[in-house]
ChimeraX commands (.cxc) that place a marker at each C-alpha (Angstrom):
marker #1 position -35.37,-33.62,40.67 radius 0.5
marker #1 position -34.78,-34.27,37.12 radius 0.5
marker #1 position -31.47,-33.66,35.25 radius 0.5
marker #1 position -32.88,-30.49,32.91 radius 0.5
marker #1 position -34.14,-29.17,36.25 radius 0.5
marker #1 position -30.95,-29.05,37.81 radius 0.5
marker #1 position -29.36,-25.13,37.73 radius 0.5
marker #1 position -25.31,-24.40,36.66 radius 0.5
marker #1 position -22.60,-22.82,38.38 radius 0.5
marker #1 position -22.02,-19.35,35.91 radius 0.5
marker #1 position -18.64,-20.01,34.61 radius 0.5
marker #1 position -17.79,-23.79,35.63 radius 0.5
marker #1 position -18.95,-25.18,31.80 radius 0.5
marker #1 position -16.58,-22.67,30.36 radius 0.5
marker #1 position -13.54,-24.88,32.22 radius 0.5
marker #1 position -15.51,-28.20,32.02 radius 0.5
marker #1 position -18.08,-28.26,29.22 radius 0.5
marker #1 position -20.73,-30.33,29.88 radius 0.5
marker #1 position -20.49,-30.22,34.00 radius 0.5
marker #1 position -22.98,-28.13,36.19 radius 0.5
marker #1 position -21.87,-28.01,39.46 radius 0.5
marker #1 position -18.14,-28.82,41.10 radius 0.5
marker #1 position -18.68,-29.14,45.03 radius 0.5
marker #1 position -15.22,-29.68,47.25 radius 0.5
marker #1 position -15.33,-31.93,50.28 radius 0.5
marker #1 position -12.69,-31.21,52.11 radius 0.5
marker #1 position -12.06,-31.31,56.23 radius 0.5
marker #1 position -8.91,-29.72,58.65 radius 0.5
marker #1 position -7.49,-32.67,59.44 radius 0.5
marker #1 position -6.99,-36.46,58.44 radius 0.5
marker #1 position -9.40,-39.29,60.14 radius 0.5
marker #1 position -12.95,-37.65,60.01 radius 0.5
marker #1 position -14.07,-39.66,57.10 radius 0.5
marker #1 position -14.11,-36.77,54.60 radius 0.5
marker #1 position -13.84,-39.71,51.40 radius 0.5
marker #1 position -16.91,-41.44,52.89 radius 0.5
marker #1 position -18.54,-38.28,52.79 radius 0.5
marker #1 position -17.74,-38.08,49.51 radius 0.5
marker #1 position -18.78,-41.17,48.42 radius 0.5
marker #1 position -21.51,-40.73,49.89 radius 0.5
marker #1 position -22.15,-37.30,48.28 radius 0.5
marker #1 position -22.13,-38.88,45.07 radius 0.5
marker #1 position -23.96,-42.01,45.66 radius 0.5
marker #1 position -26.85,-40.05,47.27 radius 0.5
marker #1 position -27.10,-37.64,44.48 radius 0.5
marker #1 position -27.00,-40.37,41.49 radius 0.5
marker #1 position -30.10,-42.11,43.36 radius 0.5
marker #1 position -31.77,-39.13,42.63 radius 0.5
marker #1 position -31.25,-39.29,39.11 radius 0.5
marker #1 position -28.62,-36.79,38.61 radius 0.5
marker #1 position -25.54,-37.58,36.72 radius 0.5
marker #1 position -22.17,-37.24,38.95 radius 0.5
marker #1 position -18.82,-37.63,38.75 radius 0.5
marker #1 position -16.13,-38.25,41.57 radius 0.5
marker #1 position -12.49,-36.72,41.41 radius 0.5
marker #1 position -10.03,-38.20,44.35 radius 0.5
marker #1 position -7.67,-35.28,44.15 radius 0.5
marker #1 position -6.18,-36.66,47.44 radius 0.5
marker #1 position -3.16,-37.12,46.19 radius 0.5
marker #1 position -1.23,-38.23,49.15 radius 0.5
marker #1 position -3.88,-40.94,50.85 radius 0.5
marker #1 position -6.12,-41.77,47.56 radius 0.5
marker #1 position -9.10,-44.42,49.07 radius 0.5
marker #1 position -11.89,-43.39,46.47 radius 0.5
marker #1 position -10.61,-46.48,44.23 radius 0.5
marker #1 position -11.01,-48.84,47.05 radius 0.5
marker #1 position -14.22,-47.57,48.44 radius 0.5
marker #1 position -15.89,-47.84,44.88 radius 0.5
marker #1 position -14.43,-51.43,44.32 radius 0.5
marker #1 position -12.35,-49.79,41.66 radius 0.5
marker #1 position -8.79,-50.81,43.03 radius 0.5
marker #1 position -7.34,-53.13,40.29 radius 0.5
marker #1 position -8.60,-51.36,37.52 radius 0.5
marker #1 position -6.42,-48.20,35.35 radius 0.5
marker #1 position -8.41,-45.77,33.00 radius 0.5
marker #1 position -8.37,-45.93,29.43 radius 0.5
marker #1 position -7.30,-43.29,27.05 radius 0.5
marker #1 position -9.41,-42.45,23.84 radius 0.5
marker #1 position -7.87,-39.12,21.58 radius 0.5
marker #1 position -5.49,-37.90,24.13 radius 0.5
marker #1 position -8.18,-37.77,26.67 radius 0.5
marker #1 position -8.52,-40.04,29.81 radius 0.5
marker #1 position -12.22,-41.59,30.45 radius 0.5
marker #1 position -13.26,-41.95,34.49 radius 0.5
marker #1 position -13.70,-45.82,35.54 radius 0.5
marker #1 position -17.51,-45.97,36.09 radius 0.5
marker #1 position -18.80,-47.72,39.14 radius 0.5
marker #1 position -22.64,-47.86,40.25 radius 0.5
marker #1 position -23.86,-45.08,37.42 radius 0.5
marker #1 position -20.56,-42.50,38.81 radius 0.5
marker #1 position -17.64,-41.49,36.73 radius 0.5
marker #1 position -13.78,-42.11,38.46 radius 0.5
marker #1 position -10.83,-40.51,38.41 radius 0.5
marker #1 position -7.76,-40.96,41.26 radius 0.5
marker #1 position -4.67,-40.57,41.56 radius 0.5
marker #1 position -5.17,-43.64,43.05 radius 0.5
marker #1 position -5.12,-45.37,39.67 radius 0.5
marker #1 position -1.80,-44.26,38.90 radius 0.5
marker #1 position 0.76,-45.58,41.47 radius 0.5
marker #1 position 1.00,-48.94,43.12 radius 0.5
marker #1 position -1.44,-49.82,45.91 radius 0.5
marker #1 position 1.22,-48.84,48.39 radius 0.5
marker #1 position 3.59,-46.83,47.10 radius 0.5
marker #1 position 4.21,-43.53,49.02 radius 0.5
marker #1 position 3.72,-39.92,46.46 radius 0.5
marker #1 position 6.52,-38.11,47.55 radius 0.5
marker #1 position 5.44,-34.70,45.67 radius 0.5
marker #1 position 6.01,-31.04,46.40 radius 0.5
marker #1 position 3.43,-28.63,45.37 radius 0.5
marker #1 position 3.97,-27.87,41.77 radius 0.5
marker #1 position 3.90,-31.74,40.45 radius 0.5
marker #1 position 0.73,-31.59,42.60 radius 0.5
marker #1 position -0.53,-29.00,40.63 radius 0.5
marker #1 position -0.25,-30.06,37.44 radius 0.5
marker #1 position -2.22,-33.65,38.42 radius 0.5
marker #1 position -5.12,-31.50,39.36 radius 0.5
marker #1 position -5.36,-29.58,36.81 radius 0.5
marker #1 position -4.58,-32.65,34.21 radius 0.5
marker #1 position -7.71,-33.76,36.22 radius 0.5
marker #1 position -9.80,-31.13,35.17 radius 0.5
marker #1 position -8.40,-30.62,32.02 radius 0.5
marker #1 position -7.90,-34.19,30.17 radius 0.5
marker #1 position -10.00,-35.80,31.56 radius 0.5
marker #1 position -13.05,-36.65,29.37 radius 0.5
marker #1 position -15.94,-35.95,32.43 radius 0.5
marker #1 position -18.95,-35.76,29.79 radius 0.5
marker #1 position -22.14,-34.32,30.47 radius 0.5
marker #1 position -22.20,-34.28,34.40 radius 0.5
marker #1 position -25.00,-32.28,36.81 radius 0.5
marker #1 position -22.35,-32.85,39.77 radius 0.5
marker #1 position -18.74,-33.59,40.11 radius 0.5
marker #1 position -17.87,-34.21,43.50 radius 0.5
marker #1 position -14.01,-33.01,44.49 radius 0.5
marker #1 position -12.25,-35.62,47.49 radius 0.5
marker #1 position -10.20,-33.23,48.49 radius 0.5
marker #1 position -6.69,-33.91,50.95 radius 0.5
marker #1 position -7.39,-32.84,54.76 radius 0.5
marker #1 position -6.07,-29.39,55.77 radius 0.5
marker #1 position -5.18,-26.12,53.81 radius 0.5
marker #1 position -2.20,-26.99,50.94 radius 0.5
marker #1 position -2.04,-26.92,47.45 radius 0.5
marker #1 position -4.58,-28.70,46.15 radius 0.5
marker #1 position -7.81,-26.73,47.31 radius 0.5
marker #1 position -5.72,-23.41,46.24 radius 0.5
marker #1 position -5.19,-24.83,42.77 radius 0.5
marker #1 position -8.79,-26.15,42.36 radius 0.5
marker #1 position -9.84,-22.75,43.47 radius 0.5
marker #1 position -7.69,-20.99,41.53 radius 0.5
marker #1 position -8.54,-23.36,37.96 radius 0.5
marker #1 position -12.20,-22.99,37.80 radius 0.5
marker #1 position -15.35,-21.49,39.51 radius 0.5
marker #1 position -16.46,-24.01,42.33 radius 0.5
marker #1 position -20.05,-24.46,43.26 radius 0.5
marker #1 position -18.77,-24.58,47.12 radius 0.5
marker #1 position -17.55,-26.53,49.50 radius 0.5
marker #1 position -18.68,-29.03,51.92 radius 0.5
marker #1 position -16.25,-29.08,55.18 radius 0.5
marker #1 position -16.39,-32.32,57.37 radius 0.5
marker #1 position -15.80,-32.86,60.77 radius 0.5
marker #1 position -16.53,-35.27,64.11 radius 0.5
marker #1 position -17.21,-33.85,66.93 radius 0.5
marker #1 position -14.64,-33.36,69.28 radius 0.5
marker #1 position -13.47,-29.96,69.95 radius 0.5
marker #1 position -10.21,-30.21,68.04 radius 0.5
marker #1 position -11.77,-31.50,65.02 radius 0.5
marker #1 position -13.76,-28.29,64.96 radius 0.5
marker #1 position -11.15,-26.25,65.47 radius 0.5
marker #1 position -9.18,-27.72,62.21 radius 0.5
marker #1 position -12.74,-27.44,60.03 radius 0.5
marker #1 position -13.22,-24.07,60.82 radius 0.5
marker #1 position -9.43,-23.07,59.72 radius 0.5
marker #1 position -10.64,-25.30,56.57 radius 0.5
marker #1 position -14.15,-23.28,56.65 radius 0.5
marker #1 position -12.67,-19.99,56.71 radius 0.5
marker #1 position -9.78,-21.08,54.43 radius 0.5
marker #1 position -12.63,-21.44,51.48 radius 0.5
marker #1 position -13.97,-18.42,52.34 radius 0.5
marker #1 position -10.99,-16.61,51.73 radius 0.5
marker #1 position -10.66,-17.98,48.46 radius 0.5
marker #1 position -14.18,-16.84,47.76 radius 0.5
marker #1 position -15.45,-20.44,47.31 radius 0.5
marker #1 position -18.80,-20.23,49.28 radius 0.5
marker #1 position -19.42,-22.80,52.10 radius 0.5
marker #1 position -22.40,-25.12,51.31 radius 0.5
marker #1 position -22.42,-26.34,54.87 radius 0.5
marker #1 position -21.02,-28.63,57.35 radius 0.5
marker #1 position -21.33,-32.18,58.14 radius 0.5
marker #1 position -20.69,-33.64,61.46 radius 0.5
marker #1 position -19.51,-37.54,60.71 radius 0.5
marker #1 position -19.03,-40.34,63.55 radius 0.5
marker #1 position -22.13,-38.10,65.09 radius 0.5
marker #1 position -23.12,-41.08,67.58 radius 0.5
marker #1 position -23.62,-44.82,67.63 radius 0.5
marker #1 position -26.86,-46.57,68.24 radius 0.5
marker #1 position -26.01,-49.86,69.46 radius 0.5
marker #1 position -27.42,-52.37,67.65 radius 0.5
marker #1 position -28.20,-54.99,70.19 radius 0.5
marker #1 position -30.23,-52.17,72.78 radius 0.5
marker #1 position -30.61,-49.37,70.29 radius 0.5
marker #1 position -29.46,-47.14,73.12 radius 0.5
marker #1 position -27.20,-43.75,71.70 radius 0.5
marker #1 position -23.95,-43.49,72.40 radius 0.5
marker #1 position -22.19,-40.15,72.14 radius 0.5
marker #1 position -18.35,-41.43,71.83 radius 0.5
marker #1 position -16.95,-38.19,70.59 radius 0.5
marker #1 position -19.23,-35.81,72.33 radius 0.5
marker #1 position -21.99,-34.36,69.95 radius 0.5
marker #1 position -23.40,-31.39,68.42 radius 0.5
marker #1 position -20.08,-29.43,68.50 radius 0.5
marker #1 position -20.97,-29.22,64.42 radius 0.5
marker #1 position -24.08,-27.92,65.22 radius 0.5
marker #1 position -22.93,-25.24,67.41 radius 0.5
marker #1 position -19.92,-24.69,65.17 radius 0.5
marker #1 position -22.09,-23.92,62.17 radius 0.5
marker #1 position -24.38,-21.66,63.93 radius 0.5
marker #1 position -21.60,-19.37,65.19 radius 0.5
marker #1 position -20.67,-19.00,61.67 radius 0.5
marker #1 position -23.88,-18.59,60.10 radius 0.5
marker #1 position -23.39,-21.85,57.47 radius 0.5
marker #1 position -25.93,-24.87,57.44 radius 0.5
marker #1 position -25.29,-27.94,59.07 radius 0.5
marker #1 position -25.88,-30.61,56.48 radius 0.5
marker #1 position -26.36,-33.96,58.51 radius 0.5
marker #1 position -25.08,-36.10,61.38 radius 0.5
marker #1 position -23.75,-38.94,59.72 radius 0.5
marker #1 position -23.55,-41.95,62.62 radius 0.5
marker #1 position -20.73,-44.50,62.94 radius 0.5
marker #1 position -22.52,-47.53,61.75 radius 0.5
marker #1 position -20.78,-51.16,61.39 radius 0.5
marker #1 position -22.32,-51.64,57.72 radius 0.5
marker #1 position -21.46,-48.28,56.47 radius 0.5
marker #1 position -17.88,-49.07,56.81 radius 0.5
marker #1 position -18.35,-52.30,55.83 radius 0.5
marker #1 position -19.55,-50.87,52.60 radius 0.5
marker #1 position -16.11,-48.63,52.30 radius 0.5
marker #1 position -14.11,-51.41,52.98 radius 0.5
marker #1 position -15.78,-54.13,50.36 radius 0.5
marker #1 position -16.05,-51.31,47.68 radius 0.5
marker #1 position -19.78,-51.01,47.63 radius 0.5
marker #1 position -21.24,-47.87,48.17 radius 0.5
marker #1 position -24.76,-48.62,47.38 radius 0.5
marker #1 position -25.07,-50.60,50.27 radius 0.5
marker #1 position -24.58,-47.54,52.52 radius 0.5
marker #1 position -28.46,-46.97,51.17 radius 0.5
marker #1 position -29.56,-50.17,50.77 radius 0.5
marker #1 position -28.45,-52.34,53.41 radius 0.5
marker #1 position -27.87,-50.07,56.52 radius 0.5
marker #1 position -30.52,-49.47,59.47 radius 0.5
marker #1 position -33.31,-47.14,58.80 radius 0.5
marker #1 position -31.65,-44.46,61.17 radius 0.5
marker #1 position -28.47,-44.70,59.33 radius 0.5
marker #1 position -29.91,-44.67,56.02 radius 0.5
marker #1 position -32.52,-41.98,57.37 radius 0.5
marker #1 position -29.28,-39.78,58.01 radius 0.5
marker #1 position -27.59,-40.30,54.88 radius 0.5
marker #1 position -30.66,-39.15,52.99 radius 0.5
marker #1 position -31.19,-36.52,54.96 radius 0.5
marker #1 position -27.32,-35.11,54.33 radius 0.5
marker #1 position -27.84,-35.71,50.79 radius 0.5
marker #1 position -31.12,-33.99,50.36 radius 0.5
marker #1 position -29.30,-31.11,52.34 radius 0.5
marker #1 position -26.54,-30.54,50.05 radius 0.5
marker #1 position -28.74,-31.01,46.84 radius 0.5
marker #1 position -30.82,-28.24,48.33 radius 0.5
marker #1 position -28.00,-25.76,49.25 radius 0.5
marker #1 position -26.38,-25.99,45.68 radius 0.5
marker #1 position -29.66,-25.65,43.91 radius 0.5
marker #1 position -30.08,-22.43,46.74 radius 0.5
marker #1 position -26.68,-21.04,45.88 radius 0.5
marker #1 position -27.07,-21.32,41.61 radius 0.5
marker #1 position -30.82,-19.65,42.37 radius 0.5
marker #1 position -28.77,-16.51,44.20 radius 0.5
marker #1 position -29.86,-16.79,47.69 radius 0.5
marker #1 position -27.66,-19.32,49.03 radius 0.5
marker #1 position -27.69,-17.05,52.28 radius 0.5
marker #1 position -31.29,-16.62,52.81 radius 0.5
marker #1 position -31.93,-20.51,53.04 radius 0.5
marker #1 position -31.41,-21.96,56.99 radius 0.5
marker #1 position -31.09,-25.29,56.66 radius 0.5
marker #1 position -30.83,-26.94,60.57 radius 0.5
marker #1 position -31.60,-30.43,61.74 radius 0.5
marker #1 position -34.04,-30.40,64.05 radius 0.5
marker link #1:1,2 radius 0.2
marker link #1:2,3 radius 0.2
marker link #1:3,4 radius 0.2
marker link #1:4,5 radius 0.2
marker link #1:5,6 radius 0.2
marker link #1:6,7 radius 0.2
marker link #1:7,8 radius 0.2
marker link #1:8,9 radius 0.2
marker link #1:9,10 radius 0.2
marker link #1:10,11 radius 0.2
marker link #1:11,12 radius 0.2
marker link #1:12,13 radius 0.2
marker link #1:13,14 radius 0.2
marker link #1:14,15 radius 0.2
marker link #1:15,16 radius 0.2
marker link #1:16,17 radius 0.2
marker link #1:17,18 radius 0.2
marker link #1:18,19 radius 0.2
marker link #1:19,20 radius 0.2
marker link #1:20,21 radius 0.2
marker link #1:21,22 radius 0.2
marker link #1:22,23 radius 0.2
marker link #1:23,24 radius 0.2
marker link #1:24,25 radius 0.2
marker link #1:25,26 radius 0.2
marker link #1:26,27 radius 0.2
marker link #1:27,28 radius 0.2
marker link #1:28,29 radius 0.2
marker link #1:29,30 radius 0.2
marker link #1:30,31 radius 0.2
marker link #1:31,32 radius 0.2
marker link #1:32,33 radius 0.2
marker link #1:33,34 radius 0.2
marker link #1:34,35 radius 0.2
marker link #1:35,36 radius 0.2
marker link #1:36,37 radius 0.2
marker link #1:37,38 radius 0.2
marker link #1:38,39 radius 0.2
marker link #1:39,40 radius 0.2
marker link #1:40,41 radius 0.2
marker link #1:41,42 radius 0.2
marker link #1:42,43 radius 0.2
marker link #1:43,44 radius 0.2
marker link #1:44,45 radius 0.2
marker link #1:45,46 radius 0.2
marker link #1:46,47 radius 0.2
marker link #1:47,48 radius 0.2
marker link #1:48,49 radius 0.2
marker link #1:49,50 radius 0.2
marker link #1:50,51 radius 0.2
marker link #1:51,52 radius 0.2
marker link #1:52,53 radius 0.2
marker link #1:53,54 radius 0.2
marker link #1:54,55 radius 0.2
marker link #1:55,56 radius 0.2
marker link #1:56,57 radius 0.2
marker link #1:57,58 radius 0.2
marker link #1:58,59 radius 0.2
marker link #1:59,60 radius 0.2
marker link #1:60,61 radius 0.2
marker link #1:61,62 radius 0.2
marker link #1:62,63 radius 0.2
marker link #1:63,64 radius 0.2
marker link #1:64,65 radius 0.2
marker link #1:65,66 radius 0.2
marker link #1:66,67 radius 0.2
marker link #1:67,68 radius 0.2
marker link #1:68,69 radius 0.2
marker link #1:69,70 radius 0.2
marker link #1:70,71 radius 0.2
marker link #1:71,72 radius 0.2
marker link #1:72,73 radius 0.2
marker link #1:73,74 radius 0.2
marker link #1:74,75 radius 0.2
marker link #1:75,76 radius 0.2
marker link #1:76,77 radius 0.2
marker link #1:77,78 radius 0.2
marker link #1:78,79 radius 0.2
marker link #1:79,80 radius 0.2
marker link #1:80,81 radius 0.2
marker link #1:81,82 radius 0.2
marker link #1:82,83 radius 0.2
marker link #1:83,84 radius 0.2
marker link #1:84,85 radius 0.2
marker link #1:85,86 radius 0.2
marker link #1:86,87 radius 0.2
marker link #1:87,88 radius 0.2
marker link #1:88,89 radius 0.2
marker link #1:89,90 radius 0.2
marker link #1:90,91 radius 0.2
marker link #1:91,92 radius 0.2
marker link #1:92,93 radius 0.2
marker link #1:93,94 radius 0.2
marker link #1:94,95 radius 0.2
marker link #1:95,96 radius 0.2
marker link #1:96,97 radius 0.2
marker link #1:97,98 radius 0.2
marker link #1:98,99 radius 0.2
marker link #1:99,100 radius 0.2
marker link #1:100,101 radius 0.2
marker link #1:101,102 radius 0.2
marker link #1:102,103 radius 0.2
marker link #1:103,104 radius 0.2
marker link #1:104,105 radius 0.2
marker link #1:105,106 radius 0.2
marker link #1:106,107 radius 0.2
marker link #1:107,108 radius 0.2
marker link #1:108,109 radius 0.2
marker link #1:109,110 radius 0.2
marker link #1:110,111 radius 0.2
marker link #1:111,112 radius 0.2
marker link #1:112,113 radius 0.2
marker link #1:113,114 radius 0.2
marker link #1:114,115 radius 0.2
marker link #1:115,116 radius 0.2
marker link #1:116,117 radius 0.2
marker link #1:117,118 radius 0.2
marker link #1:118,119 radius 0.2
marker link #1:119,120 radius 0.2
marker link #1:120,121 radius 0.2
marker link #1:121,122 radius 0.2
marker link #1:122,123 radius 0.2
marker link #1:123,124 radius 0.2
marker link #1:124,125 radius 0.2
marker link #1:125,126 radius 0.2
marker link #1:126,127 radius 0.2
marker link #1:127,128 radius 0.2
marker link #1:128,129 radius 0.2
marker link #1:129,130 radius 0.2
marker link #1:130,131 radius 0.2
marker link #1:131,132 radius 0.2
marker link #1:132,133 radius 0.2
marker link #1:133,134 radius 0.2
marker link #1:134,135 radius 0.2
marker link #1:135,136 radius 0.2
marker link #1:136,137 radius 0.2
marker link #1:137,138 radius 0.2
marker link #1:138,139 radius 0.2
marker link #1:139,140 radius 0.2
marker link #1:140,141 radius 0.2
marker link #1:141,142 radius 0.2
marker link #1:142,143 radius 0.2
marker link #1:143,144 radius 0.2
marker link #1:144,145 radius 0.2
marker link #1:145,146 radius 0.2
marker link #1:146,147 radius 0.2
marker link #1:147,148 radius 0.2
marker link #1:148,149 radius 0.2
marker link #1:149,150 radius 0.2
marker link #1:150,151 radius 0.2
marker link #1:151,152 radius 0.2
marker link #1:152,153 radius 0.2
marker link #1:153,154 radius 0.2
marker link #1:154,155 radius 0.2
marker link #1:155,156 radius 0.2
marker link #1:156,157 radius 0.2
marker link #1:157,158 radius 0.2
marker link #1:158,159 radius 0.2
marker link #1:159,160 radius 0.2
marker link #1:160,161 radius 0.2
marker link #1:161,162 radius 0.2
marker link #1:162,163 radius 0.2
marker link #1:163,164 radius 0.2
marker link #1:164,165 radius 0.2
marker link #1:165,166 radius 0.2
marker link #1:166,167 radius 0.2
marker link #1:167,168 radius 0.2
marker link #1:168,169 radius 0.2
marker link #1:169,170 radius 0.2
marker link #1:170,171 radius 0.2
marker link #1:171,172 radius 0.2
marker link #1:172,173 radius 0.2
marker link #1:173,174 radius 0.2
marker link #1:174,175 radius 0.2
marker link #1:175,176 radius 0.2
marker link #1:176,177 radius 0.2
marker link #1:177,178 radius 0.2
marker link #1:178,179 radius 0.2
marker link #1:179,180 radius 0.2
marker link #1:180,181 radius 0.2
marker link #1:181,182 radius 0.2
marker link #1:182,183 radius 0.2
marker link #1:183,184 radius 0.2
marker link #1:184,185 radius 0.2
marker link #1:185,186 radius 0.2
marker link #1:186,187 radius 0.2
marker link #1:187,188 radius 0.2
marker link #1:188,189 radius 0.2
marker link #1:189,190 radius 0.2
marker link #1:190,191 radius 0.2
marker link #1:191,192 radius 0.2
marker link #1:192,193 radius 0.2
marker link #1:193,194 radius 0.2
marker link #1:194,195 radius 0.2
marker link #1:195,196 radius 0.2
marker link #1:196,197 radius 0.2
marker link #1:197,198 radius 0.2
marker link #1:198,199 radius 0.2
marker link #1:199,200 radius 0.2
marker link #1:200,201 radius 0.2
marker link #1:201,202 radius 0.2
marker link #1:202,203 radius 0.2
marker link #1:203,204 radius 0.2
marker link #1:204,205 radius 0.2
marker link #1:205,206 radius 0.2
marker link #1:206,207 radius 0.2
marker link #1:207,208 radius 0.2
marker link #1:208,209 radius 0.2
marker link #1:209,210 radius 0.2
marker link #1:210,211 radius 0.2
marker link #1:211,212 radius 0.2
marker link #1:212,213 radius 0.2
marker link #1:213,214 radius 0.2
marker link #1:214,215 radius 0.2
marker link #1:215,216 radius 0.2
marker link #1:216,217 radius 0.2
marker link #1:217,218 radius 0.2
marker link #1:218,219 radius 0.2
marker link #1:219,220 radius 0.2
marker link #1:220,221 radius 0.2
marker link #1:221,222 radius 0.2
marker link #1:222,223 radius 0.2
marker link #1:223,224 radius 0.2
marker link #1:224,225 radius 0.2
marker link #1:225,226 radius 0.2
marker link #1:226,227 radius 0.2
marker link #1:227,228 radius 0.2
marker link #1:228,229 radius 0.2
marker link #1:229,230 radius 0.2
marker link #1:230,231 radius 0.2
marker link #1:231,232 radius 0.2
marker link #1:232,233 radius 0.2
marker link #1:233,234 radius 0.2
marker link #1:234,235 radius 0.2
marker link #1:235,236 radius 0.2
marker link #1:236,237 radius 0.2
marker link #1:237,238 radius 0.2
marker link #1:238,239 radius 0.2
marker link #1:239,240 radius 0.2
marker link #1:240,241 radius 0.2
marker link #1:241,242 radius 0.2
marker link #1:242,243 radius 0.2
marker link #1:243,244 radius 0.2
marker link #1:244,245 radius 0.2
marker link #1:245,246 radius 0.2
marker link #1:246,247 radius 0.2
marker link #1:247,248 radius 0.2
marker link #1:248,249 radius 0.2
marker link #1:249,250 radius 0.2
marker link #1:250,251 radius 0.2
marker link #1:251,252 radius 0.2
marker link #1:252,253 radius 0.2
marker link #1:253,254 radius 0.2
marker link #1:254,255 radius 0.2
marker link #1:255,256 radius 0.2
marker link #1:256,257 radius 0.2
marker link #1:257,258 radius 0.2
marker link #1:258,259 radius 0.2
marker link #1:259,260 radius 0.2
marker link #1:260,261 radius 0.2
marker link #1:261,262 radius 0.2
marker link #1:262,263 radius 0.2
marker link #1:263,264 radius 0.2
marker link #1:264,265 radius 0.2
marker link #1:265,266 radius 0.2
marker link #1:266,267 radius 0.2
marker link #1:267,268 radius 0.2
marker link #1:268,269 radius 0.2
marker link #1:269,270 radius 0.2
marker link #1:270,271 radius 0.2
marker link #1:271,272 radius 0.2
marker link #1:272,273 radius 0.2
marker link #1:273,274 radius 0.2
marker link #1:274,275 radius 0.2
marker link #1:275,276 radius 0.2
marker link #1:276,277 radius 0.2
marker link #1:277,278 radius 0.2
marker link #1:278,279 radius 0.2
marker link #1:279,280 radius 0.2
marker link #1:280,281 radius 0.2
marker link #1:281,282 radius 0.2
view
């Protein structure tokens, strides 16, 4: 899909000229992977030629710098406005790039505030057909005040499989919904792992609780991302192409598959009929 083919959110270039689309990741608790699904969100989306930009607004456990091999550099200023740290075609911005490597941000929920919306306000995110949100696990103050700033595309809400993972991403699910930011789907993360020596599956969490989750509440599922050796690899060396370009075909296969998803579902929602499209792995 080209970039003049790619529809707007009504109302999000009023808050962010030049950007078409915001999309939240966000998940109910801590440990699912929720930044690797957003890395992944964006890497998938610039390799089909759209321009995207990636806001960490995890402001307590920023990785997005580290998992885009952006941790020793700090953002420029030009005019009073900050420019994103590009890294493989993707614009960067973290709170991550602020503090010390491992300095703890003890903040309550106003000084939070204010860093999201400095986020969306100063910084300079150019002419972008995505901006991907990393959003902190569970229900605070940062998904309120990104709801509350500008008109989101909708959210993606990731989870693994075990039972009380799903019941934390659907307190996150309907926690979106009741800030009238409309769910884009679900994606089920450390799915399964195919053994690489036998290629026989192994289901370590369980599997297909996201599937059955997401048809109880009538949202797509998005993918079944599985736990793959490279793919971390990739988050831990800081290079996120790799995740398509030097993982399995199953793995890579998945990842595709998630992205192509989501790309679908916001082009679904901007066309008005985000709830007529059924969108199920099969």
């Amino acid at each position: 899909m080209s970039q003049n083919q790619i529809s707007a959110t009504p109302g999000v270039a009023e808050k962010l000229p030049g950007v078409k689309n915001v999309i939240a990741v966000g998940a109910g608790k801590g440990g699912v992977g929720k930044s690797t699904i957003s890395v992944l969100s964006a890497m998938g989306l610039a390799k089909r030629g759209a321009r995207v930009g990636l806001m960490d607004a995890d402001v307590y456990g920023p990785s997005i710098p580290k998992m885009m091999g952006l941790d020793a550099e700090k953002p420029s200023v030009r005019d009073d406005r900050i420019l994103p740290i590009e890294s493989h075609g993707i614009g960067v911005m973290s709170m991550g790039f602020m503090v010390e490597p491992e300095r703890a941000v003890i903040w309550r929920g106003p000084m939070i505030h204010g860093v999201v919306k400095q986020f969306l306000e100063q910084v300079e995110w150019g002419e972008l057909d995505y901006l991907i949100v990393d959003l902190p696990p569970g229900t605070g103050d940062v998904p309120l005040t990104l709801a509350q700033a500008l008109p989101m595309t909708g959210a993606v809400v990731v989870c693994t499989p075990q039972e009380v993972a799903l019941l934390d991403a659907v307190k996150a699910l309907r926690m979106y919904q009741q800030l009238n930011v409309d769910i884009l789907g679900i994606v089920e993360n450390m799915s399964y792992f195919v053994a690489p020596d036998t290629g026989n599956t192994y289901d370590l969490f369980g599997r297909g609780g996201a599937s059955k989750a997401a048809q109880r509440l009538d949202v797509p599922l998005l993918g079944e991302i599985p736990i793959n050796i490279s793919l971390r690899e990739s988050g831990d060396r800081g290079t996120p192409a790799d995740a398509f370009d030097k993982t399995d075909d199953a793995t890579r296969a998945a990842i595709l598959h998630f992205t192509e998803q989501l790309a679908a579902q916001i082009e679904k929602k901007n066309s008005g009929s985000l709830n007529d499209l059924e969108l199920r792995i099969t």
